[in-house]
ChimeraX commands (.cxc) that place a marker at each C-alpha (Angstrom):
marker #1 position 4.28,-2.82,26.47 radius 0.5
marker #1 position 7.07,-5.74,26.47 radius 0.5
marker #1 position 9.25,-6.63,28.82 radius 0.5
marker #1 position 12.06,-4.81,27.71 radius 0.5
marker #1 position 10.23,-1.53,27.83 radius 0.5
marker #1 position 8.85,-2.23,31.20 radius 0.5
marker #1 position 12.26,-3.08,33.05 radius 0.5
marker #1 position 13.34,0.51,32.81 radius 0.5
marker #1 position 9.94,1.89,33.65 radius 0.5
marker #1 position 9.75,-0.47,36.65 radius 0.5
marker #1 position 13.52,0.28,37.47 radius 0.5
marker #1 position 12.73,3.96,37.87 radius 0.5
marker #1 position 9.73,3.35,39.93 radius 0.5
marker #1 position 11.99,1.70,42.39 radius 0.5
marker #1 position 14.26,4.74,42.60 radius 0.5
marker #1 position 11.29,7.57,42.92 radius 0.5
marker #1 position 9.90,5.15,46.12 radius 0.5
marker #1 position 13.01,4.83,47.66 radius 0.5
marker #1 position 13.40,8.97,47.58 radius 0.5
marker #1 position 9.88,8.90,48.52 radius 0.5
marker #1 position 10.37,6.51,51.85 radius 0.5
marker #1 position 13.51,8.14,53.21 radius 0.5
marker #1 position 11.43,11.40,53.44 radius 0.5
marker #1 position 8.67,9.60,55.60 radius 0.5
marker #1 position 8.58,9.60,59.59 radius 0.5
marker #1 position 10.61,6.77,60.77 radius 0.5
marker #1 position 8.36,3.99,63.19 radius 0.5
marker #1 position 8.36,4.71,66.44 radius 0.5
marker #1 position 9.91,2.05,68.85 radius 0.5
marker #1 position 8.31,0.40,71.86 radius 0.5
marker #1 position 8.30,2.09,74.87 radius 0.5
marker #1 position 10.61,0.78,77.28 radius 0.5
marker #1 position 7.69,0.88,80.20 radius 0.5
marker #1 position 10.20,0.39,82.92 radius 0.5
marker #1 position 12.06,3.82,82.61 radius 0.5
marker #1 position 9.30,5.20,84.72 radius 0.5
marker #1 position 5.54,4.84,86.31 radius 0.5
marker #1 position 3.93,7.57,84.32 radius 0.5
marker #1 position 4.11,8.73,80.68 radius 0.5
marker #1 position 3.37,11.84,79.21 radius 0.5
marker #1 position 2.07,11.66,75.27 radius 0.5
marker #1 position 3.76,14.64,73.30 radius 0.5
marker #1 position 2.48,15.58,69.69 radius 0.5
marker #1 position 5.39,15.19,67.52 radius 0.5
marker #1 position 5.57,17.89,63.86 radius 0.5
marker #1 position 3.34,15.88,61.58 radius 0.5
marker #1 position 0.67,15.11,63.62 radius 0.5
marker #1 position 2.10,12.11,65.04 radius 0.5
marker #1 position 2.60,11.73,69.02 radius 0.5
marker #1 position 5.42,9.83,70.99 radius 0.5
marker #1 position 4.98,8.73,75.06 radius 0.5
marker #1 position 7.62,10.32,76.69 radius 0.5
marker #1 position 8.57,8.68,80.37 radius 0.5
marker #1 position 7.92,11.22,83.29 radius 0.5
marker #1 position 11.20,11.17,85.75 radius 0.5
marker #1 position 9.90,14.14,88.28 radius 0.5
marker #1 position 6.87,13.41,89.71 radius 0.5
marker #1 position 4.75,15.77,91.92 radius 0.5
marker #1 position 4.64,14.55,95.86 radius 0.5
marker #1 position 0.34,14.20,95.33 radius 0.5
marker #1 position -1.00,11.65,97.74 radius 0.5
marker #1 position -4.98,10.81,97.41 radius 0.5
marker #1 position -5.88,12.63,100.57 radius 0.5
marker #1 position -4.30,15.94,99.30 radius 0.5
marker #1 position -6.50,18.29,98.28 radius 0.5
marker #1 position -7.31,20.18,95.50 radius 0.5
marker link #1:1,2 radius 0.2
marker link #1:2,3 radius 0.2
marker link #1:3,4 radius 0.2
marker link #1:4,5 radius 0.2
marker link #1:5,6 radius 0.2
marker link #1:6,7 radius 0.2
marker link #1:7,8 radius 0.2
marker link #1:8,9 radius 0.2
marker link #1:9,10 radius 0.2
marker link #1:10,11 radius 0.2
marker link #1:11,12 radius 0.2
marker link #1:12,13 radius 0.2
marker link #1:13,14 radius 0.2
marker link #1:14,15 radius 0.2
marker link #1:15,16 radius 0.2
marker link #1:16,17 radius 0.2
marker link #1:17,18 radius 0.2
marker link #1:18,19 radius 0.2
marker link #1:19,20 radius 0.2
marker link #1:20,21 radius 0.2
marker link #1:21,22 radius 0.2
marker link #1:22,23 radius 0.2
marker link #1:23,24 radius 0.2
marker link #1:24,25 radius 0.2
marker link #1:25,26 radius 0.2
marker link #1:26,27 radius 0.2
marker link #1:27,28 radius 0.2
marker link #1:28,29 radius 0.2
marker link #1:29,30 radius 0.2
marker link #1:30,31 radius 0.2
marker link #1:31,32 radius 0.2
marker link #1:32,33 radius 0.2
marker link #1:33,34 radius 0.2
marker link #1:34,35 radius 0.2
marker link #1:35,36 radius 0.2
marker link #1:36,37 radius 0.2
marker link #1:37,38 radius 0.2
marker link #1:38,39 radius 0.2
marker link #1:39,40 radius 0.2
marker link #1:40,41 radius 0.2
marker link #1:41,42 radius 0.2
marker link #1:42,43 radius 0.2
marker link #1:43,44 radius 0.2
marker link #1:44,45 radius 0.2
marker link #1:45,46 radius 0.2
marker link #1:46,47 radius 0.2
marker link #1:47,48 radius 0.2
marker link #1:48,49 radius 0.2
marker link #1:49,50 radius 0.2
marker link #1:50,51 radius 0.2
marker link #1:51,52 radius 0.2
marker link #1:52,53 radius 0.2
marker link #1:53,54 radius 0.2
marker link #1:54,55 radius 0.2
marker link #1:55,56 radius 0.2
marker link #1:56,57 radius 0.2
marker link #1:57,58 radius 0.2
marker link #1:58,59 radius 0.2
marker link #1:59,60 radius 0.2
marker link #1:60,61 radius 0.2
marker link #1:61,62 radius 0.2
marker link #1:62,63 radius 0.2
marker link #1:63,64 radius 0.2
marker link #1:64,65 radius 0.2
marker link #1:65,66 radius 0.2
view
């Protein structure tokens, strides 16, 4: 194959990954870890989980009990 049959070839390649990528889970960002003292990880559709900040916590102290 020369050159000038590979440019297409390589040019259409591009195309098929970018369809390809914008159909993939976008990266999750950072936690912000000061929007709250306790997380909760939640299982996100395809397998992939996300922490989610917990903003109503229980009234538990470590005498309570059970």
């Amino acid at each position: 194959m020369n050159a000038a049959n590979l440019e297409p070839l390589l040019e259409r390649a591009e195309r098929l990954l970018t369809r390809l990528e914008a159909l993939l889970p976008q990266p999750l960002a950072a936690p912000d870890w000061d929007a709250a003292i306790a997380w909760r990880y939640r299982r996100r559709a395809g397998g992939h989980g996300v922490l989610r900040p917990v903003h109503h916590l229980a009234a538990l102290r470590l005498r309570d009990e059970c």
